[in-house]
N, C-alpha and C positions, 0 to 999 in steps of 0.2 A: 610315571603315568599309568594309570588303570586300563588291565587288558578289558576290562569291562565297556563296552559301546554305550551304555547305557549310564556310566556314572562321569563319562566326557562330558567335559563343562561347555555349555555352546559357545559360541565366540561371540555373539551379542550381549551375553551376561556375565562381566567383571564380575570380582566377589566383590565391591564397591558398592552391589546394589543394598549391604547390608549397611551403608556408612549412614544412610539414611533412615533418622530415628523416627519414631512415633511423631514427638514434637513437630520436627519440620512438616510430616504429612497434615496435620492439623492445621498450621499454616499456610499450607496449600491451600488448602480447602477458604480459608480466610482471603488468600489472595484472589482464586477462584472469585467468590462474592463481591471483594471491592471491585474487580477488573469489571463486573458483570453490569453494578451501578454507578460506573462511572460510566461507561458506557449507555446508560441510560439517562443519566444526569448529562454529556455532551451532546447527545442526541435532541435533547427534550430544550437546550439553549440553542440547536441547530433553526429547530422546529420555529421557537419563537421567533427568532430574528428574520426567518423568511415568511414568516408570516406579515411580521410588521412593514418587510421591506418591499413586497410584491403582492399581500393577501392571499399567499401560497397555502392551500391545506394540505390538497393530494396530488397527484398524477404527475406532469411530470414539470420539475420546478423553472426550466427553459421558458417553456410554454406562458406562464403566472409572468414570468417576468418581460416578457413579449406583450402579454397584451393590455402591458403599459406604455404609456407615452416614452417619446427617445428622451425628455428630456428628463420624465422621472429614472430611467435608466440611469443614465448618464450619472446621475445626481446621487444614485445610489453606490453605484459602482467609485465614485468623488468620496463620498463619505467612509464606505468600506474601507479606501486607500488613508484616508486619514484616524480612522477609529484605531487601522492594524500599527499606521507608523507611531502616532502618541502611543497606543499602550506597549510597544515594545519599547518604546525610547523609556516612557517610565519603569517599565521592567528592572531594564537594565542601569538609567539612573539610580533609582530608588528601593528597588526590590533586589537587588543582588543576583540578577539573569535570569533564565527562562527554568530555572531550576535543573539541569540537569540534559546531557541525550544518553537514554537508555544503551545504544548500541554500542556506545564510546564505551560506558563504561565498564560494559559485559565483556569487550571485546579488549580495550586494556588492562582489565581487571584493577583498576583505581577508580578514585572517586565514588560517589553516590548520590542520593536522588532525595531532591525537595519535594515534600510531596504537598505542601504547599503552592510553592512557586510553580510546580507541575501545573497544580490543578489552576491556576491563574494562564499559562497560558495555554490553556485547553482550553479556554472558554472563550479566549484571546480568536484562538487558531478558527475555531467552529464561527463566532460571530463573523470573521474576515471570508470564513466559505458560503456562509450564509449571503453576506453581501456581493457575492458573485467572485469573487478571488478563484483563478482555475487552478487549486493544490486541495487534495484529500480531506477528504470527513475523519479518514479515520486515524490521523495521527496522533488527536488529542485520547481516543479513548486506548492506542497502545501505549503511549507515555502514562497515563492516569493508571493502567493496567499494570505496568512497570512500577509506578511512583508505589502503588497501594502495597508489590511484593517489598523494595526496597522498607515501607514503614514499618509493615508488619516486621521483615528482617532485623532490623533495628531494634522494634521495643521488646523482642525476645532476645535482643542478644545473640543471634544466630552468626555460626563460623563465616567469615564473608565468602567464601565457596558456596555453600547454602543461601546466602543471602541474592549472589550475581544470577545463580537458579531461581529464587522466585522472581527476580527481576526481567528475564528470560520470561518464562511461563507464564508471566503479569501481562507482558506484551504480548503474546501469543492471544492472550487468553482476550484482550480487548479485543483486537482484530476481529476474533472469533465472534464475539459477543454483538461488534455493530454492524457484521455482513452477515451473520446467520452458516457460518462454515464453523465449525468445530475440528472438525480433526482439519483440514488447513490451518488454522491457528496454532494446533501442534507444532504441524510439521514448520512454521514460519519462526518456531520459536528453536523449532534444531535446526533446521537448516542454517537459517541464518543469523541468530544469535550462538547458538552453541553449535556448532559442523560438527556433529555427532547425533545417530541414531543407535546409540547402544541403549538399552533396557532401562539402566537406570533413570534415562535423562527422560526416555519415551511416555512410562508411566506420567510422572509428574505433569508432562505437558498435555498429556489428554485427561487428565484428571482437570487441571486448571482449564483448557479451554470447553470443557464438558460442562463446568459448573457454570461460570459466566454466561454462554451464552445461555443455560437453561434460567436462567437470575433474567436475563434481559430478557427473555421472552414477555417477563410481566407488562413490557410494554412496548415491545417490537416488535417486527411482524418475524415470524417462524417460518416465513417461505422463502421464496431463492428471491434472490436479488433483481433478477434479470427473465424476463417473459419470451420464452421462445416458442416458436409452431413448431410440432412435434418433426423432427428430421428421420430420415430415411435411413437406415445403414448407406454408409459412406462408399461410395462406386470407387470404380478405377481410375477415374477422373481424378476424384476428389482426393484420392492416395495420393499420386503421381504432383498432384497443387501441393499437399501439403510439405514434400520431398522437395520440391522446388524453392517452396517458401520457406521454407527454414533460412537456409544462407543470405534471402533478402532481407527479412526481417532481422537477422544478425547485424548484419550492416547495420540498419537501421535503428537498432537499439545501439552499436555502437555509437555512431553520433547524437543518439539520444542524450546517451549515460555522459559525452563529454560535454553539451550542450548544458546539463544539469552541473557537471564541473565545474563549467567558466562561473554559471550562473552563482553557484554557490562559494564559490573564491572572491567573487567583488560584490557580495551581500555589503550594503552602506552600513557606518558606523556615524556614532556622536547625532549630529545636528544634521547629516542628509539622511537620516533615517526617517525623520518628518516630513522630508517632500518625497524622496523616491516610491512608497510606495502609492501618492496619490495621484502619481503621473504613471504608474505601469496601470494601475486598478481605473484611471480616468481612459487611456489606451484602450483598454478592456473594453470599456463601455463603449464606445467611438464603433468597435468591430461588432459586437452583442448589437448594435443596431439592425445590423443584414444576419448576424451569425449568432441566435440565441442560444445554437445547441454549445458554445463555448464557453457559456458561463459556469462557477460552479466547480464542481469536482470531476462531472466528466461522466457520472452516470446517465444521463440523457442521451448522452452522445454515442454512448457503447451500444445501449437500446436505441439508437436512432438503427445504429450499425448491422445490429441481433435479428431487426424487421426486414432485413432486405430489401428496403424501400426504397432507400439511396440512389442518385442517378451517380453517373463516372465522375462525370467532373467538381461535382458536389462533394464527393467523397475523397477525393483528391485536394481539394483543396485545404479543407477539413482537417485529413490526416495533415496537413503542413502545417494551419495553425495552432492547432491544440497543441503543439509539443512550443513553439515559439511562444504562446499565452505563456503557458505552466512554466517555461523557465523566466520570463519577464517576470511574471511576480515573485517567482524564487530570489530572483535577482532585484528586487526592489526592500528583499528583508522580511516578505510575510515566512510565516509559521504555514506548515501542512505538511499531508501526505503528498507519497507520490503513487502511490500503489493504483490508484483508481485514473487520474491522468493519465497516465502508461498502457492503461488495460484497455482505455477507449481510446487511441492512438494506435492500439495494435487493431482495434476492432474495424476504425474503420479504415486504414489502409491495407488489412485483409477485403477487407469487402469491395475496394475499390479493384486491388489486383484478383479479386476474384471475377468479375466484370470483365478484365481484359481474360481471363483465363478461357472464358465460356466462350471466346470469339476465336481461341484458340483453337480448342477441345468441346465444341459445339456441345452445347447440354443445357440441361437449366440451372438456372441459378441459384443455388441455395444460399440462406442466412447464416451453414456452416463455416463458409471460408470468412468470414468475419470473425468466429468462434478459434480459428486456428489461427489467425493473425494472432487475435488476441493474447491465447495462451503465448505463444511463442514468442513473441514480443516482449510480452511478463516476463516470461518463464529466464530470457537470455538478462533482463535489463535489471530483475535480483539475484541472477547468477545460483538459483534453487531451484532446477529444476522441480522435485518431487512438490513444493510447496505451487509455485506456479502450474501444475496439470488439476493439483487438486481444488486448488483456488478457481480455478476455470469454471471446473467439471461441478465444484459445490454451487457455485453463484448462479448457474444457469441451469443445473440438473439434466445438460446434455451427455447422457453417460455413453451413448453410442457412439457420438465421436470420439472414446478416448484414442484410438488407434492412430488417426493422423491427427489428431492433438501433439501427441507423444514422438512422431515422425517430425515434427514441423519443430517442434521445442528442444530436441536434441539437436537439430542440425544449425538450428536459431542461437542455442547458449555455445558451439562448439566456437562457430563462426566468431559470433560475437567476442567470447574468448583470447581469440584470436588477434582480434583488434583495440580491443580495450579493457583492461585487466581491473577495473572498478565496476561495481556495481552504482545504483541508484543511492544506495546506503552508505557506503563507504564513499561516494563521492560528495555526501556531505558534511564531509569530517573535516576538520580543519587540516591543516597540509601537515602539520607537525602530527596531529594523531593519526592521518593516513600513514605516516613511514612506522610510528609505533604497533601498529596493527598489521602490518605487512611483515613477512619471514623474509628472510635473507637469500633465500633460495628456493624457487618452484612452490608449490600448496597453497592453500588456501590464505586467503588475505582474514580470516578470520582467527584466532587464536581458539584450541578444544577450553571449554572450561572444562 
């Protein structure tokens, strides 16, 4: 070893970072772009279909779809449940499956990605959110983001180590591309595709989700996701909530995450995959009569949460069915994310316990303890931390609260930990690839690529 301080290799920089040649950077830069317009290509099939279903342009898509009749609701939310069950059943009849799940395959290191069949059912997943299905927008542009590293990996011939990295960084890089958070995208694509922040892996994924989202700027919006009134530095109050709230929310993502288990172990096969999901998405509609902020992916809902507008029991209630929605349609066989359901699940049973907190600890009430549910709720129910604080802090540009953000999300994922050793992600793997991805003893349920 060199008595030299100065020629000591840092421990975040393997000599590994050289295994990576010009070529694969080039492909970066390619997956970059596909992730970017795919991302914009799912968005833009988002857009139409809620137009045609509700004559939704702007604001907030709840609202478009409310102030239509119950019975076009109804009818829509009917239609939704049968568009998503035919075109999986034909998927899977005719098309040879949904192409592919990114995390399975990063994370067993086999298999690989249609980026065909990807992109079919991204447009699948997006139309089913479109017609009010309560699971994420943004699952189809990280598979598409994924599918585009896997294609490129492919027509170059890249070593399949290299190839599982742009497939990593692909999905990072959508994420990024259709919430407007770029470095969360990063961090989404180490933390929980590859459980490593060393140098080599770190460049790659800020490079990929740097490109994308600046590619989807060409027709997204470039601002935060989520509208909040400017907040105060966080008082002692608001510390003392956030200390508290961790180990609640832990809980509470534990039952989440197993709620999401059951849901995704008795997903229907064969011939109930044509009624199941027209009776969870007809469900749907029956409650979107009194409870519009339910339809959808859940961003209305978080921003119902962000305004601090909410009464107690409203918010209460809220937080109970958003999470029973989002696993009925999980559990009827639709396609989606779960990232954004979770995030307005934490927002507003933050905001509700923040309500009881202020009757507690007399004070006013801020839109921040929605913000801290939020993250902390995230931050335990993907088991990333680092990805869920930044995810928070990008979407809404509340950088003042990082402090009990950060208090509330450590005590959230330690808890949760605690109680339930899967993630959101891993809980939707089939039960054979959950033991495959799982060590033998203690660490991460992820394998390091």
């Amino acid at each position: 070893m060199s008595s030299d301080p100065r020629g000591t290799q840092q421990a975040n920089v393997p000599p590994r970072l050289a295994d990576l040649p010009p070529r694969f950077w080039a492909m970066l830069v390619l997956t970059g772009i596909g992730a970017g317009l795919g991302a914009m290509a799912m968005m833009a099939v988002l857009r139409l279909v809620q137009h045609l279903a509700f004559s939704y342009h702007s604001g907030e898509y709840s609202a478009a779809a409310a102030r239509h009749s119950d019975w076009r609701l109804f009818a829509v939310l009917a239609l939704g449940g049968f568009v998503t069950g035919t075109g999986l059943w034909a998927l899977r009849r005719y098309g040879g499956g949904t192409g592919g799940e990114p995390t399975e395959i990063v994370w067993s290191r086999t298999g690989d990605l249609s980026l065909s069949r990807t992109l079919l059912t991204g447009i699948l997943s997006e139309v089913s959110v479109a017609l009010g299905c309560s699971l994420g927008r943004e699952a189809a542009p990280q598979r598409t983001g994924a599918a585009a590293g896997a294609f490129v990996g492919q027509r170059f011939s890249l070593p399949a180590e290299q190839r599982r990295l742009l497939i990593a960084c692909g999905a990072g890089a959508g994420l990024a591309a259709v919430y407007n958070v770029p470095f969360a995208g990063a961090l989404f694509a180490l933390e929980i595709y590859l459980a490593t922040m060393s140098l080599p892996l770190v460049l790659p994924a800020l490079l990929t989700s740097g490109i994308a989202t600046a590619v989807a700027w060409l027709s997204l919006s470039p601002h935060t996701v989520y509208h909040m009134a400017s907040l105060a530095v966080p008082t002692v109050s608001v510390a003392v909530f956030a200390v508290l709230l961790g180990p609640v929310m832990g809980v509470a993502s534990a039952g989440y995450v197993k709620a999401i288990t059951w849901a995704s172990d008795r997903r229907p096969k064969g011939a109930m995959l044509l009624l199941e999901p027209v009776v969870a998405f007809s469900l749907l509609g029956l409650l979107a009569f009194r409870y519009p902020l339910l339809l959808g992916n859940g961003v209305d809902l978080a921003q119902f949460a962000f305004s601090g507008s909410g009464a107690l029991a409203t918010l209460l209630l809220l937080s109970l069915l958003k999470p029973l929605v989002t696993a009925g349609c999980l559990r009827s066989g639709a396609t989606g994310g779960l990232f954004t359901p979770t995030l307005s699940f934490g927002a507003v049973l933050g905001a509700a316990l923040g309500h009881v907190w202020v009757l507690i600890w007399p004070g006013p009430f801020t839109p921040g303890y929605a913000l801290i549910g939020a993250a902390a709720l995230l931050t335990a129910a993907i088991e990333a931390p680092a990805t869920g604080v930044a995810m928070t802090v990008e979407l809404t540009g509340a950088v003042a609260f990082t402090v009990p953000i950060l208090l509330a999300s450590v005590g959230a994922t330690v808890v949760s930990r605690r109680l339930e050793t899967r993630s959101i992600y891993s809980a939707r793997l089939t039960p054979i690839r959950q033991a495959q991805t799982k060590p033998t003893s203690g660490g991460s349920e992820r394998p390091a690529t």
